[in-house]
C-alpha atoms as an extended CHARMM CRD file, in Angstrom:
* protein
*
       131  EXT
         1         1  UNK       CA           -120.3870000000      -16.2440000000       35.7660000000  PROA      1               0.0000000000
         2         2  UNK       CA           -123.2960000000      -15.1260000000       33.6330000000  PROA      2               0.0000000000
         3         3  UNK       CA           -125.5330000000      -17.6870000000       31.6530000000  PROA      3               0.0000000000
         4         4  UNK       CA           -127.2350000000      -16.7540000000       28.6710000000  PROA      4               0.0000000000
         5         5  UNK       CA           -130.9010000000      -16.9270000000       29.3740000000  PROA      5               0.0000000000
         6         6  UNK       CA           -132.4240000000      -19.3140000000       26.5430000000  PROA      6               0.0000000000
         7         7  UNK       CA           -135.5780000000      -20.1340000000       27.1170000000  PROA      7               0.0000000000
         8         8  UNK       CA           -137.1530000000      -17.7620000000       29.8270000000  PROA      8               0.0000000000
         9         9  UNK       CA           -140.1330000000      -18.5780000000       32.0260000000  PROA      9               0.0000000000
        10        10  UNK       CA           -142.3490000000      -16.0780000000       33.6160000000  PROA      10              0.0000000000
        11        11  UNK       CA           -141.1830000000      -15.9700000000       36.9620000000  PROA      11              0.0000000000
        12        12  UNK       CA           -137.6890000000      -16.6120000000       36.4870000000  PROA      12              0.0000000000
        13        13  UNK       CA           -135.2920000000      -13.7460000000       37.2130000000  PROA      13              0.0000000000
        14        14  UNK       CA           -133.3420000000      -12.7280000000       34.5750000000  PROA      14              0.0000000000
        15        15  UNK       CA           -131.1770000000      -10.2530000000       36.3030000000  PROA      15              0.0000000000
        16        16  UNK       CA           -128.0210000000       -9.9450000000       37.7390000000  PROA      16              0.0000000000
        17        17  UNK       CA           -126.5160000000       -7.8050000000       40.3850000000  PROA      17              0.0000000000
        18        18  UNK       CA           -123.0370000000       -6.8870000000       40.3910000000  PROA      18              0.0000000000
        19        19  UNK       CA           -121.0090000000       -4.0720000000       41.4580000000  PROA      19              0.0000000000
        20        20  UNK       CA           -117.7700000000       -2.9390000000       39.8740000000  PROA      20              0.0000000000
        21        21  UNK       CA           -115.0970000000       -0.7340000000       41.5160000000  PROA      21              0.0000000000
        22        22  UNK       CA           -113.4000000000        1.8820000000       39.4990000000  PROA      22              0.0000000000
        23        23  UNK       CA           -110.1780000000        3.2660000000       40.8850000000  PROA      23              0.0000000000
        24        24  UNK       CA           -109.5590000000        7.1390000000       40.7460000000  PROA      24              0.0000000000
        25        25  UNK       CA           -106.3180000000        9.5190000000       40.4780000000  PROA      25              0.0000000000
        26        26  UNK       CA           -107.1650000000       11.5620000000       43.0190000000  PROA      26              0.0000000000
        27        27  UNK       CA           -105.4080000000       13.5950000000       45.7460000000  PROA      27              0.0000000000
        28        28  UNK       CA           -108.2440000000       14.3840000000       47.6900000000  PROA      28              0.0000000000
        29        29  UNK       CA           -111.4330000000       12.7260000000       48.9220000000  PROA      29              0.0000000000
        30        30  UNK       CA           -113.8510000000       14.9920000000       47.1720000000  PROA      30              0.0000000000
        31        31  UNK       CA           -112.0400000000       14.0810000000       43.4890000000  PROA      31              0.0000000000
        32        32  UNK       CA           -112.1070000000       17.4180000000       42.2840000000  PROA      32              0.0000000000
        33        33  UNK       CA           -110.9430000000       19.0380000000       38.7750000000  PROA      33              0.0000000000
        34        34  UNK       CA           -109.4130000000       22.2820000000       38.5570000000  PROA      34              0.0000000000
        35        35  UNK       CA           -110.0240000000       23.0860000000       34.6180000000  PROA      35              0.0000000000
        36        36  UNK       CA           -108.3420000000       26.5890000000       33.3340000000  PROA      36              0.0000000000
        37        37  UNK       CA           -109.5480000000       27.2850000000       29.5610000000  PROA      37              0.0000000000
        38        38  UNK       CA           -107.8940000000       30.0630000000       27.4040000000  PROA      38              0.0000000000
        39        39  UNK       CA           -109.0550000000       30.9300000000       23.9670000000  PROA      39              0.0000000000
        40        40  UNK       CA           -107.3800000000       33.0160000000       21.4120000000  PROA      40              0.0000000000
        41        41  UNK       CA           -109.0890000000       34.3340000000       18.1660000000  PROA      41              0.0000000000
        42        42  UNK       CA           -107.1140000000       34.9160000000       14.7470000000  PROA      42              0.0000000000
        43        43  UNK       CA           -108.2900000000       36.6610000000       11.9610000000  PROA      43              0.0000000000
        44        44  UNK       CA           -106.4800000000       35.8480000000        8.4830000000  PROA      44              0.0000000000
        45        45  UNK       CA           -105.2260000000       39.9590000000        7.1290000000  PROA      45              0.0000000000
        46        46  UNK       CA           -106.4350000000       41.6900000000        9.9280000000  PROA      46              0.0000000000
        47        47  UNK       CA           -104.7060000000       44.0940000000       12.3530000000  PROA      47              0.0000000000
        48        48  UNK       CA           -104.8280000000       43.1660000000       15.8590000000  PROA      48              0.0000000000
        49        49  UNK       CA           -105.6190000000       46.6990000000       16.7250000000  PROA      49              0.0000000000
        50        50  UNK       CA           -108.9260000000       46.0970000000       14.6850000000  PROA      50              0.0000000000
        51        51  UNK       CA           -111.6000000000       46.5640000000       16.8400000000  PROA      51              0.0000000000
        52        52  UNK       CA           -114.4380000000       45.4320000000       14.5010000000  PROA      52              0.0000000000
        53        53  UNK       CA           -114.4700000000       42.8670000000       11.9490000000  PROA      53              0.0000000000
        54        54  UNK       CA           -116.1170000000       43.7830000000        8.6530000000  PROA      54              0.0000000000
        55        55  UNK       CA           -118.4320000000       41.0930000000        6.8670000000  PROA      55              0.0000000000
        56        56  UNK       CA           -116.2720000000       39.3350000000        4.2080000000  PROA      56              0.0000000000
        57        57  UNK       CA           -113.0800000000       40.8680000000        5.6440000000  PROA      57              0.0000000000
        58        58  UNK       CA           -112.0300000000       37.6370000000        6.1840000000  PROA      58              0.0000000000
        59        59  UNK       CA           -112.2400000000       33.9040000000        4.8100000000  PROA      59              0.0000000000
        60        60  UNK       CA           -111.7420000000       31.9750000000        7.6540000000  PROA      60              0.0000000000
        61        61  UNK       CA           -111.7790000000       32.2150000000       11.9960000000  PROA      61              0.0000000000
        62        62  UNK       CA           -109.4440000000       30.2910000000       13.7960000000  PROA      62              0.0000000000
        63        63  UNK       CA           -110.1000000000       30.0030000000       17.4170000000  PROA      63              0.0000000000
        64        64  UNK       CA           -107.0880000000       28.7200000000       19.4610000000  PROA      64              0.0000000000
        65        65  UNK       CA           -107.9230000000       26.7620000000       22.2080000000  PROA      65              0.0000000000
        66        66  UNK       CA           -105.8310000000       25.7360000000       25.2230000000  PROA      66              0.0000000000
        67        67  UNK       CA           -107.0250000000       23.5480000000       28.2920000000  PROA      67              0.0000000000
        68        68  UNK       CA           -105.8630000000       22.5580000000       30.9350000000  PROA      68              0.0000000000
        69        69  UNK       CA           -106.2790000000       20.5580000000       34.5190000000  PROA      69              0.0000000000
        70        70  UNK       CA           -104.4210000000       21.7360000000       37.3980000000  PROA      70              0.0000000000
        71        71  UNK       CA           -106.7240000000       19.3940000000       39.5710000000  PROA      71              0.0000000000
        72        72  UNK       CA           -107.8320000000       15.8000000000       39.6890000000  PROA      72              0.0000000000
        73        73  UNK       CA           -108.5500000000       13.8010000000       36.3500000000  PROA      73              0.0000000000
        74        74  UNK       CA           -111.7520000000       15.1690000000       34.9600000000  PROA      74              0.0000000000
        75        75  UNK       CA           -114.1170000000       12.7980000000       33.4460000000  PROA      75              0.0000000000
        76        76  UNK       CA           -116.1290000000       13.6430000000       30.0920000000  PROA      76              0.0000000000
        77        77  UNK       CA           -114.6710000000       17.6380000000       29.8930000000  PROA      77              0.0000000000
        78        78  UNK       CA           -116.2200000000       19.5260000000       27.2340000000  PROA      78              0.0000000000
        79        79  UNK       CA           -115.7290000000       22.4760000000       25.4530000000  PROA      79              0.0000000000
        80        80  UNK       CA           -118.8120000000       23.8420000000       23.6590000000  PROA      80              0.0000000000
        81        81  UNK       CA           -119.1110000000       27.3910000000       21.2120000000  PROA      81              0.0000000000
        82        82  UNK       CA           -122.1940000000       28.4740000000       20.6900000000  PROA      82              0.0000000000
        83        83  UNK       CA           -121.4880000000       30.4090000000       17.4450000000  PROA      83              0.0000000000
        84        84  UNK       CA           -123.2720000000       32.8380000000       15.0520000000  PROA      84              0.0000000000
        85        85  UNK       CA           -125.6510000000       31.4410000000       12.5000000000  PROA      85              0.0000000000
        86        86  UNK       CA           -123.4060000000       33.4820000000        9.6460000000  PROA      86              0.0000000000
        87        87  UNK       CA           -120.5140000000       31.2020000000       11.2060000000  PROA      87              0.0000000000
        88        88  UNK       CA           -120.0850000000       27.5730000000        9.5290000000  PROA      88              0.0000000000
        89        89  UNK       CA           -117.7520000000       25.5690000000       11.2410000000  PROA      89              0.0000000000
        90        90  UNK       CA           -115.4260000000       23.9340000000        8.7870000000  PROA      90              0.0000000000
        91        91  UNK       CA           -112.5820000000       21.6280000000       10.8200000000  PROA      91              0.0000000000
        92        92  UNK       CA           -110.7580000000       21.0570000000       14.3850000000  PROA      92              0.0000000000
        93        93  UNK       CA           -107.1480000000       20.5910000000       13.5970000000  PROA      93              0.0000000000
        94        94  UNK       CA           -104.6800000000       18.9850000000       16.5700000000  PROA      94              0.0000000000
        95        95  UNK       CA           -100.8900000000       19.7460000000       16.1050000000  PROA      95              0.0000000000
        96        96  UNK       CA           -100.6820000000       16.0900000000       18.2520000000  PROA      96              0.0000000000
        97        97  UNK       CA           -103.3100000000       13.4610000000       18.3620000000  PROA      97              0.0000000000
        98        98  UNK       CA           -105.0360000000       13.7420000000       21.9060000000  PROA      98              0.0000000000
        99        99  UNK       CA           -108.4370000000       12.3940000000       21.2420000000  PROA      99              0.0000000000
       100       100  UNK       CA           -110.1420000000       15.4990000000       20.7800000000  PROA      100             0.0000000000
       101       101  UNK       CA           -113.3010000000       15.2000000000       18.5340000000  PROA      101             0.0000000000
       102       102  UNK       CA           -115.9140000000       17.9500000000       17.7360000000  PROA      102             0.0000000000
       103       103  UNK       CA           -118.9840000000       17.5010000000       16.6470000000  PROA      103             0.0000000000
       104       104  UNK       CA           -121.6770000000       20.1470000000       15.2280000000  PROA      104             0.0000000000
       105       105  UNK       CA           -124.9370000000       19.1380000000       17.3980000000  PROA      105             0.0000000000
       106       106  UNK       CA           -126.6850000000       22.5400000000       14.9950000000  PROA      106             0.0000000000
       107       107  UNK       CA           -125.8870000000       24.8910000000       13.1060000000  PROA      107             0.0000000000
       108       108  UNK       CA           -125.0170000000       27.5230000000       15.6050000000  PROA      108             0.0000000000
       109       109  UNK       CA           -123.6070000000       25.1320000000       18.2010000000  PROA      109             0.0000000000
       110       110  UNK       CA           -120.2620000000       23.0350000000       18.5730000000  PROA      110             0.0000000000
       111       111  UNK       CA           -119.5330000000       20.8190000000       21.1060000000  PROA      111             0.0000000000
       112       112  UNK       CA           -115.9000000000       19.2290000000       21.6120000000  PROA      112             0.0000000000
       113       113  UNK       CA           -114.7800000000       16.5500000000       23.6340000000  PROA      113             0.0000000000
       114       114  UNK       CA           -111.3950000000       17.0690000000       25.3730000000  PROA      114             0.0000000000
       115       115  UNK       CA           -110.4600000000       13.3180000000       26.9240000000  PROA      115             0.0000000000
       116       116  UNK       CA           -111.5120000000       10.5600000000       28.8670000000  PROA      116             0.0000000000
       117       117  UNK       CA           -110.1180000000       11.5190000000       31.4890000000  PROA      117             0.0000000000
       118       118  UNK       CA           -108.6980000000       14.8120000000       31.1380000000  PROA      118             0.0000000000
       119       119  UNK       CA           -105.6380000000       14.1450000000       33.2910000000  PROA      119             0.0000000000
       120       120  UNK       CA           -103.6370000000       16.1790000000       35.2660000000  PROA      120             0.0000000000
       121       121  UNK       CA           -100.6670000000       14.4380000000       34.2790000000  PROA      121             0.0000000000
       122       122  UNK       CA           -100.9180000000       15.7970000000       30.8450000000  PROA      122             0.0000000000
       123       123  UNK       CA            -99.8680000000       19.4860000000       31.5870000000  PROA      123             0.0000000000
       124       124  UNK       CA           -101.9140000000       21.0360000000       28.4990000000  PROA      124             0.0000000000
       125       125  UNK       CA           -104.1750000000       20.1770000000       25.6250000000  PROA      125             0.0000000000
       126       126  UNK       CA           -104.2450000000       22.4940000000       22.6630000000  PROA      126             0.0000000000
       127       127  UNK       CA           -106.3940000000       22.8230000000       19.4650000000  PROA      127             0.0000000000
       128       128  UNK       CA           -108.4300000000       24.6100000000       17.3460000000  PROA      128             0.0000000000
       129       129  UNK       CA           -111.5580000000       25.5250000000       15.6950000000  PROA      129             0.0000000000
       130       130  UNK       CA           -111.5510000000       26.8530000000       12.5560000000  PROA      130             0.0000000000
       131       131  UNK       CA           -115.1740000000       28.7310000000       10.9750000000  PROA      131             0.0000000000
């Protein structure tokens, strides 16, 4: 066990070594991922045989995202969108809760966090983005 160090003396070590095991869900030695992303974009009153989209055509983007792991469990996945300055990114919605969190690191990029792990257990992870 660890003591708090209360009075320390030059010389005196105040470290502690120790070495922790993590176990991994893995079928293979090399513990590899096998991510497959697919994105979908919807435009509110546009055609889908629009092949332009008109400034102010539209009020909002929503950008359907589905991800998923056909591999190992994949540890801190991320999804990032680096977006058009004339873009501002209002919400991420989730139909279910699957700890999925965005977060606008500047004004033209998005980065989203998609699970710790992303399991493979979990056939499929869907949400969106909405600009």
């Amino acid at each position: 066990p660890l003591t708090p160090v209360l009075r320390w003396k030059k010389g005196q070590k105040i470290a502690q070594k120790n070495q922790t095991v993590f176990e991994r869900n893995c079928r293979s030695e090399d513990c590899a991922a096998d991510l497959q992303l697919r994105g979908k974009l919807l435009l509110s009153s546009v055609d889908e045989k629009t092949q332009y989209l008109a400034l102010g055509a539209v009020k909002n983007l929503s950008l359907n995202i589905s991800i998923a792991n056909l591999g190992d469990d994949a540890y801190d996945a991320n999804v990032s969108f680096n977006v058009s300055r004339e873009l501002f990114f209002i919400n991420m919605w989730q139909k279910e809760e699957m700890g999925i969190s965005c977060e606008l690191l500047d004004s033209d990029f998005l980065k989203c966090s998609v699970g710790f792990p992303l399991q493979r257990s979990k056939s499929k992870y869907e949400f969106s983005v909405i600009f």
